[in-house]
C-alpha positions as CSV (number, residue, x, y, z in Angstrom):
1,X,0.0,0.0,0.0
2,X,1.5,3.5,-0.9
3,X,1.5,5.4,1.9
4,X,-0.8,8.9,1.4
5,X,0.9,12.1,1.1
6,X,-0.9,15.6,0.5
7,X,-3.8,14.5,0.5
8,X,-4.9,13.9,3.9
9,X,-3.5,15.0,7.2
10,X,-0.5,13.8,8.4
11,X,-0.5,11.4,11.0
12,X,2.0,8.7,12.9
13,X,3.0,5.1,14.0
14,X,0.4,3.1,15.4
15,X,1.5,1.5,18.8
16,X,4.9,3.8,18.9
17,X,6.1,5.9,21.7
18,X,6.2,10.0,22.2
19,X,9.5,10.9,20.6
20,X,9.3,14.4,21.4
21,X,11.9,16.9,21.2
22,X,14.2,14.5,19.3
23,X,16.8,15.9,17.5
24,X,16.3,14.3,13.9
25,X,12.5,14.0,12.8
26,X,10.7,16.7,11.5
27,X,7.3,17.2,9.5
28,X,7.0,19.0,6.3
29,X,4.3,21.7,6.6
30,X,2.4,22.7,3.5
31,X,0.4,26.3,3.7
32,X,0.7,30.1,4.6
33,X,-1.6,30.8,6.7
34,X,-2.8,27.8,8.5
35,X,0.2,25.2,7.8
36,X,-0.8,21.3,8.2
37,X,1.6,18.6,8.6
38,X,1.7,16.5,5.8
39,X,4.9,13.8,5.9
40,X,7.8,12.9,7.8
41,X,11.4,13.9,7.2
42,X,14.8,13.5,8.9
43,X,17.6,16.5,9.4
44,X,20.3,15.0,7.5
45,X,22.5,17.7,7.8
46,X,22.7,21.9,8.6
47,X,20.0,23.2,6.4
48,X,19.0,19.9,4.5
49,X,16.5,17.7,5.5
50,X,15.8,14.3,3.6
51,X,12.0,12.8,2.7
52,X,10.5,10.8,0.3
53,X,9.6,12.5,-3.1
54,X,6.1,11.7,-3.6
55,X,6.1,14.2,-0.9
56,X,7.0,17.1,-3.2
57,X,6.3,15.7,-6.3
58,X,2.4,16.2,-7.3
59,X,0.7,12.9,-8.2
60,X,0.7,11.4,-11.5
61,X,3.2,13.8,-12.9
62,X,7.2,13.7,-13.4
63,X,9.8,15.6,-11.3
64,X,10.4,18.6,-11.3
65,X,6.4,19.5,-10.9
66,X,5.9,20.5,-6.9
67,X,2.5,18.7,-5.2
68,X,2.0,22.1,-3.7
69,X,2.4,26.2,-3.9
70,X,5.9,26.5,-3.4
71,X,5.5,29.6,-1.6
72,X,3.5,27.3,0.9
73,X,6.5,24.9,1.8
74,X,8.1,24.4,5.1
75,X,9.5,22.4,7.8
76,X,9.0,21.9,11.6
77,X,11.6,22.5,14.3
78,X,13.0,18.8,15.0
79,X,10.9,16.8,17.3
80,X,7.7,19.4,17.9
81,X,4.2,18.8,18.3
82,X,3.3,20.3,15.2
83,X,-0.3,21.4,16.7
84,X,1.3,23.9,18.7
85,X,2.0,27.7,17.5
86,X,5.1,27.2,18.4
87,X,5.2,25.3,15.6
88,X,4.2,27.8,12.9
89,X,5.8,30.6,14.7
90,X,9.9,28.7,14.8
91,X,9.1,26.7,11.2
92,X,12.1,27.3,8.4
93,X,11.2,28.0,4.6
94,X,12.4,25.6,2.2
95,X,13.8,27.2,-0.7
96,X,14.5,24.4,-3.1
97,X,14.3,20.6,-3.3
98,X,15.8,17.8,-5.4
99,X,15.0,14.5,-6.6
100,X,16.3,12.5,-9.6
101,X,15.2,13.9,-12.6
102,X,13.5,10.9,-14.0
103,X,11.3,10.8,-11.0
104,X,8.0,10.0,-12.1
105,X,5.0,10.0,-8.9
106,X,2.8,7.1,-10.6
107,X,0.6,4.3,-8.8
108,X,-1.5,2.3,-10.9
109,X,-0.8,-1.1,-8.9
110,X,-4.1,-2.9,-11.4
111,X,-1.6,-1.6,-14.6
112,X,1.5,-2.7,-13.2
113,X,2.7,1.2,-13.3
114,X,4.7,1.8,-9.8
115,X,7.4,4.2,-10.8
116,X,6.8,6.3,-7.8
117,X,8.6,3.3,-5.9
118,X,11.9,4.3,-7.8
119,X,14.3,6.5,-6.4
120,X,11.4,7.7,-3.9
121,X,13.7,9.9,-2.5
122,X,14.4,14.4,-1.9
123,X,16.5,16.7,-0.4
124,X,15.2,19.4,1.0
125,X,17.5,22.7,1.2
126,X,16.2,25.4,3.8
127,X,16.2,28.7,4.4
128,X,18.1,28.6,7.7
129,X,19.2,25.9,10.0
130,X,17.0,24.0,12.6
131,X,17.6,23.9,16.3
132,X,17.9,20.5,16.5
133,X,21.2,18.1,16.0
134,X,21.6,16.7,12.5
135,X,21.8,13.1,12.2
136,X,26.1,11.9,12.7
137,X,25.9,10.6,9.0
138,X,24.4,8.5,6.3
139,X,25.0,4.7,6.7
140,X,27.6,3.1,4.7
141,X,26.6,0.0,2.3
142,X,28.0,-2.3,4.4
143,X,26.1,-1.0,7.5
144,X,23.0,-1.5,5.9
145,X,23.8,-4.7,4.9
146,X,24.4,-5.4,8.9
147,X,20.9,-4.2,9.2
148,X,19.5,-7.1,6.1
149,X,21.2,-9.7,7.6
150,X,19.8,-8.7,10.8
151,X,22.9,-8.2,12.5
152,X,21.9,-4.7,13.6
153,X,18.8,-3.7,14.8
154,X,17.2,-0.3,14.1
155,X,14.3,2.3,14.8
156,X,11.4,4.7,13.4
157,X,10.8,8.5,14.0
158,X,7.4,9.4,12.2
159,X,4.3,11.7,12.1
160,X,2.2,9.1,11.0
161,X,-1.0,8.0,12.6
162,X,-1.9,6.6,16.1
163,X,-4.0,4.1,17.1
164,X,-6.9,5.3,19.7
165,X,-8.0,3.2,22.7
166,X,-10.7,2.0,21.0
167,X,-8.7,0.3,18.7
168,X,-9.6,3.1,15.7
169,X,-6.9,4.7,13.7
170,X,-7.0,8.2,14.2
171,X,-5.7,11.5,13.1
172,X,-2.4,12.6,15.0
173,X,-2.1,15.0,17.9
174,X,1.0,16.4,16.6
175,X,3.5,14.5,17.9
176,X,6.3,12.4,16.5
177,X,6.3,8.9,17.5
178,X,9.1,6.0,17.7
179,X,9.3,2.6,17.2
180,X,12.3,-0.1,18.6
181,X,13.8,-3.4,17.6
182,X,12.7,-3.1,14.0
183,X,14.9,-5.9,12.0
184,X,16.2,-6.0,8.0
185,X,14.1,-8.0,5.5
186,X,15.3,-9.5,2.5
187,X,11.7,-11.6,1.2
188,X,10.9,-8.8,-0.9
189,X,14.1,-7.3,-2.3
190,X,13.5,-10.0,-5.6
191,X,10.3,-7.7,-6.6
192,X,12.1,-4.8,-6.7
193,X,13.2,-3.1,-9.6
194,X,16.4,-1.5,-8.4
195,X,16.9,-3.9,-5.7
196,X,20.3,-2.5,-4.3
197,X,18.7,1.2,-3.3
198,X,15.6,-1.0,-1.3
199,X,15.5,-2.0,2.2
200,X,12.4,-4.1,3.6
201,X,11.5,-3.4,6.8
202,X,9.9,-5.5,9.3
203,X,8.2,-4.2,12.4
204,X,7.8,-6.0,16.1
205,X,4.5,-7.5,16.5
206,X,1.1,-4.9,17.4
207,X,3.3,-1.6,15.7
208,X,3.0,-0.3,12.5
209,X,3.5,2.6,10.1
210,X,0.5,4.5,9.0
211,X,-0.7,6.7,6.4
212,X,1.8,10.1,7.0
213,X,4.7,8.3,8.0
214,X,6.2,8.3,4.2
215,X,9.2,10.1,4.0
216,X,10.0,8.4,7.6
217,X,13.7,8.0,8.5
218,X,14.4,4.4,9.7
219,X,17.9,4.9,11.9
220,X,20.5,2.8,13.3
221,X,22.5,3.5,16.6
222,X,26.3,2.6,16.1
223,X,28.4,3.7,19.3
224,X,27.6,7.1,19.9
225,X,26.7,8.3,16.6
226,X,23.2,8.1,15.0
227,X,23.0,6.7,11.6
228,X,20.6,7.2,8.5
229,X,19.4,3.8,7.2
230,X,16.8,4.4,4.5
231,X,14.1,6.8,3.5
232,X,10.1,4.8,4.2
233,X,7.9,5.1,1.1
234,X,5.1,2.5,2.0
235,X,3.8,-0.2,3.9
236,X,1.2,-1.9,5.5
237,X,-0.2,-3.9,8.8
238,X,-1.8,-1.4,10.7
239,X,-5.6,-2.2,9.4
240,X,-4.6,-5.6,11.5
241,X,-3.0,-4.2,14.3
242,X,-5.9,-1.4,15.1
243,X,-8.5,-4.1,14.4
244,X,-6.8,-6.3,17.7
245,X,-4.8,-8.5,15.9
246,X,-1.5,-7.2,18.2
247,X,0.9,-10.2,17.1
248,X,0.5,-9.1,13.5
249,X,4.0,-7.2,12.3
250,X,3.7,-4.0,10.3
251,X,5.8,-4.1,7.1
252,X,7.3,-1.2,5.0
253,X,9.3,-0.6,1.9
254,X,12.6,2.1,1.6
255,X,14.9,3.9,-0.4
256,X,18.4,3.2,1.0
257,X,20.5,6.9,1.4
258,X,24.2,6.1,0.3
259,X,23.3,5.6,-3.7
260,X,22.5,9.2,-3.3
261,X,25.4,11.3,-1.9
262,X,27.6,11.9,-4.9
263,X,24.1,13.8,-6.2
264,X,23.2,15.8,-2.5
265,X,27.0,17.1,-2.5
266,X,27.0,18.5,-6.0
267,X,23.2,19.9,-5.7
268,X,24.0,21.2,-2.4
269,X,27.1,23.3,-3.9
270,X,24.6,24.4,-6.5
271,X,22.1,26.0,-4.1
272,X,25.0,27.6,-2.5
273,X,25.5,29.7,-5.7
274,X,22.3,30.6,-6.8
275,X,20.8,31.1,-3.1
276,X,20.4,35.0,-3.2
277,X,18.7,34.7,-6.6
278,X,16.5,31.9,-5.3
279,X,15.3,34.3,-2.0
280,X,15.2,37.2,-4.5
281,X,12.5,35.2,-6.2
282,X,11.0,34.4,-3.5
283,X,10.7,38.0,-2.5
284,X,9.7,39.1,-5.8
285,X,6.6,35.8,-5.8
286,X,5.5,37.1,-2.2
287,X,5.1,40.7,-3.4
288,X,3.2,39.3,-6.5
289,X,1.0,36.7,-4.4
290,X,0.0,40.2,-2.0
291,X,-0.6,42.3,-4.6
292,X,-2.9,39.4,-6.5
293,X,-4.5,39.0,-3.2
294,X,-5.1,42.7,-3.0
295,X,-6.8,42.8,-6.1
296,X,-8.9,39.6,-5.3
297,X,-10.4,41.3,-2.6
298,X,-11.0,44.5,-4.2
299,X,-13.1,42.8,-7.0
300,X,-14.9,40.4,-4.2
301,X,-16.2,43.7,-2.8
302,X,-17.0,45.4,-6.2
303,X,-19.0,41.9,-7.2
304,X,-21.0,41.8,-3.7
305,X,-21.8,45.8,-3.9
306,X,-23.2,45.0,-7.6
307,X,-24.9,41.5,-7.1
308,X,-22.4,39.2,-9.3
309,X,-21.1,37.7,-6.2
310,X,-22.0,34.1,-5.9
311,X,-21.0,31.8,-2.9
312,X,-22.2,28.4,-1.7
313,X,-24.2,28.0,1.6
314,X,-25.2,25.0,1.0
315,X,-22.3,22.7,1.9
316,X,-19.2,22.6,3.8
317,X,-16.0,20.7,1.7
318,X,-12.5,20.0,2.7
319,X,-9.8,21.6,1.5
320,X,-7.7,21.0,-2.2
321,X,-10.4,20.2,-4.0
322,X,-11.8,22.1,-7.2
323,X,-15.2,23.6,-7.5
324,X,-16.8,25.8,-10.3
325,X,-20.2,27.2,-11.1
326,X,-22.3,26.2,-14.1
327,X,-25.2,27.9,-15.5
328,X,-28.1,25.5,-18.1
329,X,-27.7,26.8,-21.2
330,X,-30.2,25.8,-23.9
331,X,-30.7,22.3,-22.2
332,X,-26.9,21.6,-21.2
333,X,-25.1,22.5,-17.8
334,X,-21.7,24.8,-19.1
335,X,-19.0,25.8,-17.1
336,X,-19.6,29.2,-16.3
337,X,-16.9,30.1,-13.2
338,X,-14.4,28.3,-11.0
339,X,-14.2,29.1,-7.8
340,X,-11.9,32.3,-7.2
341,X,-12.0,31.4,-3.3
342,X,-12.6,29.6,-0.3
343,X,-14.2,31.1,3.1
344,X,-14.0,29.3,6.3
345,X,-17.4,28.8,7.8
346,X,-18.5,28.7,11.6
347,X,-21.0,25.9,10.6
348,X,-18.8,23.6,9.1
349,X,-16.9,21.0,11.0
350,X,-12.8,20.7,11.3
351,X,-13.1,18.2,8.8
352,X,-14.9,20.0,6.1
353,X,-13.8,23.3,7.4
354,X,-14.0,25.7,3.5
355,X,-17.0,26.8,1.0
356,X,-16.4,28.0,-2.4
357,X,-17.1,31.8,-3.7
358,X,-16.6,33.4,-7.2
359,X,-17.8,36.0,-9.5
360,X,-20.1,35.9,-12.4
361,X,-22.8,38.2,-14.6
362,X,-25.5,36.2,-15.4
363,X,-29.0,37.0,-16.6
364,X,-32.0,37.1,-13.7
365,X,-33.7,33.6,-13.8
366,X,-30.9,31.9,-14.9
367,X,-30.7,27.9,-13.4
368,X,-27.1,27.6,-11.7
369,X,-25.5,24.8,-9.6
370,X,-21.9,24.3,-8.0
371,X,-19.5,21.3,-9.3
372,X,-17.2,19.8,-6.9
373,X,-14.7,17.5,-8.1
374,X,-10.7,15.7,-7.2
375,X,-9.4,14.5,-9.8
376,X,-9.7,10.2,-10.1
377,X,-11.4,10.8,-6.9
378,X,-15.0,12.4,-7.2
379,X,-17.0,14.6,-9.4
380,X,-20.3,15.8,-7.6
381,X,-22.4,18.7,-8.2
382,X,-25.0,20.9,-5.6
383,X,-28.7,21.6,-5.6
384,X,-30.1,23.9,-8.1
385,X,-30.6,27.3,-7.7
386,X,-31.4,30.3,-9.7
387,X,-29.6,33.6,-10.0
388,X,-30.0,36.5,-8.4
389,X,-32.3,39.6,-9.5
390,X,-29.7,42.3,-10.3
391,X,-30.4,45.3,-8.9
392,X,-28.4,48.3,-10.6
393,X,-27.2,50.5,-8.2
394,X,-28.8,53.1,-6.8
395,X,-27.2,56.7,-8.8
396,X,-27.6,60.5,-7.4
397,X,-31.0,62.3,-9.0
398,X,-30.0,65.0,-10.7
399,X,-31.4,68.2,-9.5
400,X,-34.9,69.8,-10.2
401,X,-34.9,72.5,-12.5
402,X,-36.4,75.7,-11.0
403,X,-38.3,78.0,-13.3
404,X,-36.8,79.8,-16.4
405,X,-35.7,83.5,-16.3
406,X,-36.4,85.7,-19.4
407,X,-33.5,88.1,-20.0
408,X,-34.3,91.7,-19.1
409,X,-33.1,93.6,-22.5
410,X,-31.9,97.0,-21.8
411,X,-32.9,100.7,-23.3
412,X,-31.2,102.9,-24.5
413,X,-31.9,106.5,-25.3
414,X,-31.0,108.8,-28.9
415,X,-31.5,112.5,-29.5
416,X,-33.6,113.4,-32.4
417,X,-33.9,117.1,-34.3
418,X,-35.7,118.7,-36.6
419,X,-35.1,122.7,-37.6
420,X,-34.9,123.8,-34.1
421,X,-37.0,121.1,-32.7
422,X,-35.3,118.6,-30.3
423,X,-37.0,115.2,-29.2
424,X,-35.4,112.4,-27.0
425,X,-36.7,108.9,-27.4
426,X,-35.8,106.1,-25.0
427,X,-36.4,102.5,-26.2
428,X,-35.3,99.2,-26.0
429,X,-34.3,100.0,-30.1
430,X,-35.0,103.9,-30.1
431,X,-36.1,105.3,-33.6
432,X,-36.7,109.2,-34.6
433,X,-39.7,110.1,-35.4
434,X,-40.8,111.1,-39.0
435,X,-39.2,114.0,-39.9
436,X,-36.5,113.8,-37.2
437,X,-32.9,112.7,-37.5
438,X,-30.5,111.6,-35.2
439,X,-28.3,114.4,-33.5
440,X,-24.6,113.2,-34.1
């Protein structure tokens, strides 16, 4: 079973013990605002941190495409409960990953397609370095083969599920969890394509991994240094565990480290080169994402104030899905909007905590419904409804016009003569009379 990644909570090992404050594990947390754990990691060294790469690499598509906003991506302090603000407040920005370029994140087990098993391995390269200790080094091939032959035991840091008292698998409280006494498994090397960069992993009996564990670090203790086995991808056991079966063993699948060195050396100088353009970037992508933001809520205002605001209160959805409006046009539902938006609502629960808003014009009368859909997951739509009546709004009268005023033409006044005769007319367009000429 492929262990989930971004697409539901993180959570951690079923059956393990509280492992905070350790120095090595970490959880990768996706979002800006309200940041959720999403898989495990290990600090490898200062400022690089090592997880799986279906983590980072969105499903169903080939490295280099990111499973997320990569403005949205960080990491937690080493060994914190995640739930805490704390966490949010001490987390450290990732500014660039790597994985193998031929990566490719594909799971079609019923079409024999499981790339994403192959070289499921990243490097993360942060902003700053974590509190924590990094781990003493990356274990050698003949220290892992100690650990096949079961020579040398070894243990699991993970924020993966828990298993309630009930005997339900539920979501994690935010804390890492560790598991002892794990021992190497060679049964299922043979099914492996690259079988020298896996490592099977067998668990004592009632613990488990769990959905939210991938990208675990599975560790060995040699003296007094700490060493970095493998990188967990996927496993199984723990639907058997939670249901009471406690002598069942939880499996998983790896990716051992060492193959990968030569490439985290000469990446890592990269970064070191190019790291003031990459935060300049960033700078330059936050300033862009604000001033988008701006504008977004500018036009949600203008589109409420003039009735081409549309916004679902019907239902309550969980986040990272895609939603749109549609109108019935001539006997066929079109696309008319997706969704620009999504509010949090005070009547929706935790788990279905958003509800979709965007802007259209449509006519009055017109039939409109939402579509809600993931994609190879679900494709619903709403209820019916019909648009709004738009009202134009409301503009300033222009003033009453008062009566007229006739202009008041003025006189004027000419001296007329005649012989000795003198006459003075005053008129608006004085004339002389008959016989009378106008004194110069």
């Amino acid at each position: 079973m492929l262990l989930a990644a971004l697409i539901s909570p993180a959570k951690a090992i079923i059956n393990g013990t509280i492992a905070v404050g350790s120095d090595y594990v970490v959880t990768l947390l996706i979002g800006e605002a309200t940041a959720n754990g999403q898989c495990t990691g290990a600090y490898l060294r200062p400022r690089v941190v090592v997880t799986a790469a279906h983590c980072v690499i969105k499903a169903g598509k080939r490295a280099p495409e990111p499973a997320f906003a990569w403005i949205d991506f960080y990491v937690s302090q080493t060994g914190i409960d995640w739930k805490t603000p704390e966490a949010k407040a001490s987390r450290v920005k990732v500014l660039k990953f790597w994985t193998t370029p031929e990566y490719y994140n594909r799971w079609e087990p019923e079409k024999g397609l499981t790339e994403t098993q192959i070289d499921d391995i990243a490097f993360l390269f942060l902003e700053k370095e974590l509190k924590g200790v990094p781990l003493s080094r990356a274990a050698t091939r003949e220290e892992i083969e100690m650990y096949r032959l079961g020579t040398q035991g070894a243990y699991h840091l993970g924020y993966g599920c828990i298993n309630s008292e009930n005997g339900k698998v539920v979501g994690n409280d935010g804390k890492p969890r560790k598991v002892d006494g794990i021992i190497g498994d060679k049964s299922r090397i043979a099914r492996q394509q690259i079988p020298d960069r896996f490592l099977g992993v067998t668990y004592p009996a009632g613990t488990s991994l769990c959905p939210g564990d991938s990208g675990s670090p599975l560790l060995m203790k040699k003296g007094n240094e700490i060493l970095y086995l493998a990188t967990l991808f996927a496993g199984g056991g723990y639907n058997e565990i939670t249901a009471g079966n406690l002598s069942h063993k939880g499996e998983a699948s790896a990716t051992v480290l060492w193959p990968f060195l030569p490439s985290l050396d000469q990446e890592w100088e990269k970064f070191l080169k190019e790291e003031q353009e990459i935060i300049a970037a960033e700078a330059s992508r936050k300033l862009e994402i604000a001033r988008a933001a701006q504008k977004l809520e500018e036009d949600r205002k203008t589109a409420i104030a003039v009735n081409t605001f549309y916004k679902d209160e019907r239902s309550c959805h969980s986040r990272g899905i895609r939603a749109e409006l549609q109108e019935l046009f001539q006997g066929s539902w079109k696309s008319l909007a997706n969704a620009l938006g999504w509010d949090e609502s005070s009547y929706c629960p935790l788990t279905h905590p958003v509800t979709p808003w965007t802007i259209a014009e449509v006519s009055p009368g017109t039939t409109l419904r939402w579509r809600f859909w993931f994609p190879g997951m679900f494709d619903v739509t709403s209820k019916e409804f019909v648009s709004l009546v738009k009202q134009l709004p409301t503009s300033t009268p222009l003033p009453t016009p008062g009566p007229s005023k006739v202009a008041v033409a003025k006189k004027s006044a000419i001296t007329c003569v005649k012989g000795k005769l003198t006459k003075k007319v005053i008129a608006v367009n004085p004339k002389c009379p008959k016989g009378f000429k106008i004194k110069v």
